[in-house]
C-alpha positions in Angstrom: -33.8 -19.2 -40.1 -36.7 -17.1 -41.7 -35.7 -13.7 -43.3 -39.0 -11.8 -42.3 -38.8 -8.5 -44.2 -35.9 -6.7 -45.7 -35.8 -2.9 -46.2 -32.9 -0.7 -46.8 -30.5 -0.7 -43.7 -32.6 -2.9 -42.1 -33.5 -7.1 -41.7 -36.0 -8.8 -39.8 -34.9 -12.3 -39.2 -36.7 -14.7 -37.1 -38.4 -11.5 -35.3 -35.3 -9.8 -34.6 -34.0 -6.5 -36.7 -30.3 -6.2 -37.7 -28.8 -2.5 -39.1 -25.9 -4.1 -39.6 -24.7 -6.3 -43.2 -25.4 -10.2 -42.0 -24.4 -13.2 -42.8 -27.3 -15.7 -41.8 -26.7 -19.4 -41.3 -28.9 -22.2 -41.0 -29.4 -22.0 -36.9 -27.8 -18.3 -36.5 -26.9 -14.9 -37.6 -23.7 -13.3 -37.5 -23.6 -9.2 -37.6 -22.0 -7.1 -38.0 -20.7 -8.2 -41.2 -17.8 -6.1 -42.4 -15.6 -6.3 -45.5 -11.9 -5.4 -45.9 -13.4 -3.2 -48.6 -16.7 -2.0 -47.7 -18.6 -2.8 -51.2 -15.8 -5.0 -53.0 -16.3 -8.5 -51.6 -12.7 -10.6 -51.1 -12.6 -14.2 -50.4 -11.5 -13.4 -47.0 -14.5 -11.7 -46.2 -16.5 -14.8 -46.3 -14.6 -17.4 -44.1 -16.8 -17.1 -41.7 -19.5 -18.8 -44.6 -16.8 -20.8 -46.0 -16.0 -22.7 -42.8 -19.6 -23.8 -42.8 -19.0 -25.6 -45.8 -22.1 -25.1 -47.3 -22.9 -26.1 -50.5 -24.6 -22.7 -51.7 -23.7 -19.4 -50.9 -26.2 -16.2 -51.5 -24.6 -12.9 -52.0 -26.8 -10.4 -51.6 -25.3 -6.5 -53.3 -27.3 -4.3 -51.6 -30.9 -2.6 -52.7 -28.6 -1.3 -55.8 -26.4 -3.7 -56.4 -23.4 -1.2 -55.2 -21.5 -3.9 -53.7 -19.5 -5.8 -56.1 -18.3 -9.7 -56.6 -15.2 -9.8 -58.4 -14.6 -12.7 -60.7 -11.6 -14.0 -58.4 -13.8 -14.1 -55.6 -16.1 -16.4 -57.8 -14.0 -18.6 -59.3 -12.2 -19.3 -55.6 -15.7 -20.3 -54.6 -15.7 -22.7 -57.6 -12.9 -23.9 -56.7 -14.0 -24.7 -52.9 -17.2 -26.7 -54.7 -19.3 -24.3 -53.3 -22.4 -22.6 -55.9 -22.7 -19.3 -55.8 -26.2 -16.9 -56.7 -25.5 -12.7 -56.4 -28.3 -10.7 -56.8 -29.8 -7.9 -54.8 -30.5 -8.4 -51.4 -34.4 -7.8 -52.2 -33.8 -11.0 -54.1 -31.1 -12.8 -52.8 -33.4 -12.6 -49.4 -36.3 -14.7 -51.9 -34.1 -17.2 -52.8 -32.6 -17.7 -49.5 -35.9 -18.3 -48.1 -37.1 -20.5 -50.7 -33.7 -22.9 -50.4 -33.5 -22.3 -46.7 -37.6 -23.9 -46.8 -36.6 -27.1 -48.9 -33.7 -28.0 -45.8 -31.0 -26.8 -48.6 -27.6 -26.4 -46.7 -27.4 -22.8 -47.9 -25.9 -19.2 -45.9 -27.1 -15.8 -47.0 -24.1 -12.8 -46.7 -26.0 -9.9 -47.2 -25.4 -6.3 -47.6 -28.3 -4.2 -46.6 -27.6 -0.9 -47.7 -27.0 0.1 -51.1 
């Protein structure tokens, strides 16, 4: 999956817009992403990325970084052996590109507003 252009509130992946929070997988895209707690991300928000079993995970926050990753959420991650990069979604979308290019077995949850 190419991420084509990201704006706020809206992603172009693989010519198709989403104005909905994603989570974008290898050979598909899953939206409307929502969270138990709109901009606190829980482990149980990201099962759907979990059962993947990939070995990276990209958060992206938002265009402000409003959504937030606590530290449990992390360290469950660890625990499942699966790496985890947060950054804004401007960002995160970069990097998921750049790992998603090199066949890295990565999954983008991203937050497109702020």
């Amino acid at each position: 999956m190419e991420i084509e252009k990201y704006s706020f509130g809206s992603i172009i992946i693989n010519e198709k817009e989403y104005t909905k929070d994603v989570i974008v997988f290898h050979n598909r895209v899953f939206s409307p992403w929502w969270r138990e707690e709109g901009h606190n991300l829980s482990i149980k928000d990201l099962e759907k990325a979990i059962d993947a079993a990939p070995n990276l995970i990209i958060i992206g926050t938002g265009s402000q970084g409003v959504m937030k990753v606590p530290e449990k959420t992390l360290k469950r991650l660890k625990e499942l052996d699966i790496e985890v990069i947060t950054a804004r979604t401007q960002e995160a979308v970069k990097i998921y590109n750049e790992k998603e290019k090199n066949n890295e077995n990565v999954i983008a949850c991203l937050h497109l507003t702020c």
